[in-house]
C-alpha positions as CSV (number, residue, x, y, z in Angstrom):
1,X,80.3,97.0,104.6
2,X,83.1,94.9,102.7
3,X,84.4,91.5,103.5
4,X,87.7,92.0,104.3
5,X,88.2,88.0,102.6
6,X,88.7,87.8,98.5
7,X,87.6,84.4,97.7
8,X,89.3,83.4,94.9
9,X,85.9,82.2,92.9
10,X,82.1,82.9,93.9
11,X,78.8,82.3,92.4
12,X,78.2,85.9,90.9
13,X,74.4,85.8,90.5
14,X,73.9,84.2,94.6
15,X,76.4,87.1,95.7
16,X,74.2,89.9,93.4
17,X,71.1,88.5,95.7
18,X,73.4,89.2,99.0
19,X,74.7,92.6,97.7
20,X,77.5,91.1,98.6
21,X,81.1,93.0,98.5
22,X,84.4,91.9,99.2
23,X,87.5,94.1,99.3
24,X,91.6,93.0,99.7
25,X,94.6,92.2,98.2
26,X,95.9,89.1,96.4
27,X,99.9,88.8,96.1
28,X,101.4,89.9,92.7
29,X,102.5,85.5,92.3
30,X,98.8,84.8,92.9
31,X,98.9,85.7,89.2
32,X,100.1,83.4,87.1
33,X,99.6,85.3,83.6
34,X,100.8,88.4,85.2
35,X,103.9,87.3,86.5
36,X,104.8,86.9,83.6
37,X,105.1,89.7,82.7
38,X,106.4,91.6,85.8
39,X,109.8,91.9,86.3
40,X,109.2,91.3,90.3
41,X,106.3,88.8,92.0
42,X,106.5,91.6,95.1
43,X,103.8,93.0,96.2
44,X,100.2,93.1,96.2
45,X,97.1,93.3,94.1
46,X,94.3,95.3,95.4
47,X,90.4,95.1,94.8
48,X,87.0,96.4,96.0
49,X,84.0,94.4,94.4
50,X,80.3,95.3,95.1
51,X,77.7,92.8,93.8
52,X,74.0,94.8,93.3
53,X,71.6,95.9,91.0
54,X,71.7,98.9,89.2
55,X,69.3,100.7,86.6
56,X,67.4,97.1,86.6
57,X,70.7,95.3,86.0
58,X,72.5,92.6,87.6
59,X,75.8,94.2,88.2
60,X,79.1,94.0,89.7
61,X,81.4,97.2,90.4
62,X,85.2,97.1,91.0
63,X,88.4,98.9,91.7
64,X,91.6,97.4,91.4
65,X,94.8,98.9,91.7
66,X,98.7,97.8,92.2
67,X,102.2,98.9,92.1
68,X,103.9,96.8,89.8
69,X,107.4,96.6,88.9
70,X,108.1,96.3,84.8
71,X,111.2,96.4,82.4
72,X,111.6,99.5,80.9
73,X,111.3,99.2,77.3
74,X,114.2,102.3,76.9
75,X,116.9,100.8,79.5
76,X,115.8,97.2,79.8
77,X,115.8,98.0,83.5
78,X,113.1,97.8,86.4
79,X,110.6,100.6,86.5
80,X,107.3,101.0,89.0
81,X,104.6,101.4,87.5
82,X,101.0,102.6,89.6
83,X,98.5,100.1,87.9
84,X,95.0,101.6,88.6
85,X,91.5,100.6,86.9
86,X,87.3,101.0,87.6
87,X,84.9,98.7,85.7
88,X,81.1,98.3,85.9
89,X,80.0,94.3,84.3
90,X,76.4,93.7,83.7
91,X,76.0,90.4,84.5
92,X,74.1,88.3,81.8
93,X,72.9,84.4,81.9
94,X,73.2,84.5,77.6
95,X,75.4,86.3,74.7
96,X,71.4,87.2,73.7
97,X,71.1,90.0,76.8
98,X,74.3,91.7,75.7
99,X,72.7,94.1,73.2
100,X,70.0,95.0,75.6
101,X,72.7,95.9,78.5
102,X,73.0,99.8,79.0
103,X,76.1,101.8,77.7
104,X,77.3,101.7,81.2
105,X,77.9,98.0,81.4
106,X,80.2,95.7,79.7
107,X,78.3,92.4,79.3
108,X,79.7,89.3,81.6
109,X,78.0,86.2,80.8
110,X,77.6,84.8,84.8
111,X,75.8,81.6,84.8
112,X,74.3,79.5,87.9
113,X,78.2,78.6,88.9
114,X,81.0,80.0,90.3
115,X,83.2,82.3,88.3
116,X,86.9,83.5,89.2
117,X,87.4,86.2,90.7
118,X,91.0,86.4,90.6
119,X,91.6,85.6,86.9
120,X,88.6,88.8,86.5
121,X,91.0,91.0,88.6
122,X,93.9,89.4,86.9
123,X,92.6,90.8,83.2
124,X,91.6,94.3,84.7
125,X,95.5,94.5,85.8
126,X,96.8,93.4,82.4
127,X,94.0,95.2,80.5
128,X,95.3,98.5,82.3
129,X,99.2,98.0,81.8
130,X,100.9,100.7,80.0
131,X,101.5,100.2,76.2
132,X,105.1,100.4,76.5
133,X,106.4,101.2,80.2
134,X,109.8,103.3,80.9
135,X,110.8,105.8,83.2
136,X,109.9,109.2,83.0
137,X,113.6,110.7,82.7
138,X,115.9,109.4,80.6
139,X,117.0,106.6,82.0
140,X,120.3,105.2,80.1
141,X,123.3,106.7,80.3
142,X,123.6,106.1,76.1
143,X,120.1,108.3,75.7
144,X,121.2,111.1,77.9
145,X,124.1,111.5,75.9
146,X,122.7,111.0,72.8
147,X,120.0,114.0,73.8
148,X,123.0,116.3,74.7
149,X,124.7,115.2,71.4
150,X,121.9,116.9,69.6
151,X,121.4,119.6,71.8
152,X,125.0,120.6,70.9
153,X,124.8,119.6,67.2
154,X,122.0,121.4,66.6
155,X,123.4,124.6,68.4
156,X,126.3,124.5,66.0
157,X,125.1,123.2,63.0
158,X,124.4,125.6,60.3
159,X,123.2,124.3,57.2
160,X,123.1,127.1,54.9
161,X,126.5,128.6,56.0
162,X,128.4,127.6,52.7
163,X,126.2,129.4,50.6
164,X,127.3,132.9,51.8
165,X,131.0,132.2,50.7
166,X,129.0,131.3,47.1
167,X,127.1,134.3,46.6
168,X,130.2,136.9,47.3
């Protein structure tokens, strides 16, 4: 069972000892790097974190997810976008352990302090951002026309018309 609280830093290795999981939502302004790059600081963050050994390994599991608002990079206008991502950390005390991790884990050096939770969601969310978000239709007036432009220049343009009237 899940902690409904999200601390915003624990001690990783104490709560990998406690199996510890927590699971909520943070608001969108609790981030600062993120909000600066949403076009709205509404709404929520969401995240499920299970501390626990796995295949020998110190571990933590998570799923976070948010609806986000960005700028559309085609209109310049507000678009929502479903931010969604899983990730497995192997949690290591120096760079040495890294290689020895299993393919399943990315390495996260956790030493005997606490670590932030909230900036580790915070680079999931960015991490998972589309490359370059826009709406799924066409969204500007200017690109719908320009699409039915072609569609009726290329329905009437005939390239090699001309050379008929050359070859009578």
């Amino acid at each position: 069972m899940c902690s409904s609280d999200l601390p915003d830093s624990v001690d990783f290795l104490k709560q990998v000892e406690r199996n510890a999981c927590f699971e909520g939502a943070w608001t969108v302004s609790d981030f600062p790097r993120l909000a600066e790059v949403v076009c709205s600081n509404q709404g929520e963050v969401t995240a499920r974190l299970k501390f626990g050994t796995r295949a020998g390994t110190n571990c933590l599991d998570g799923h976070v997810q948010a609806e986000l608002e960005l700028r559309c990079e085609r209109c310049l206008e507000p678009v929502k976008q479903h931010i969604e991502s899983d990730f497995r950390f192997g949690l290591i005390t120096s760079e040495d352990e890294a290689d020895s991790l299993p393919k399943e884990f990315e390495p996260l050096l956790a030493q005997d302090y606490e670590l932030s939770l909230l900036e580790l969601v915070e680079d999931e969310i960015l991490l998972s951002l589309p490359i370059v978000a826009r709406h799924d239709e066409e969204c500007s007036e200017i690109l719908q026309k320009h699409k039915d432009d072609d569609r009726v220049q290329h329905d009437t343009y005939k390239p090699f018309a001309g050379l008929k009237d050359l070859m009578s």
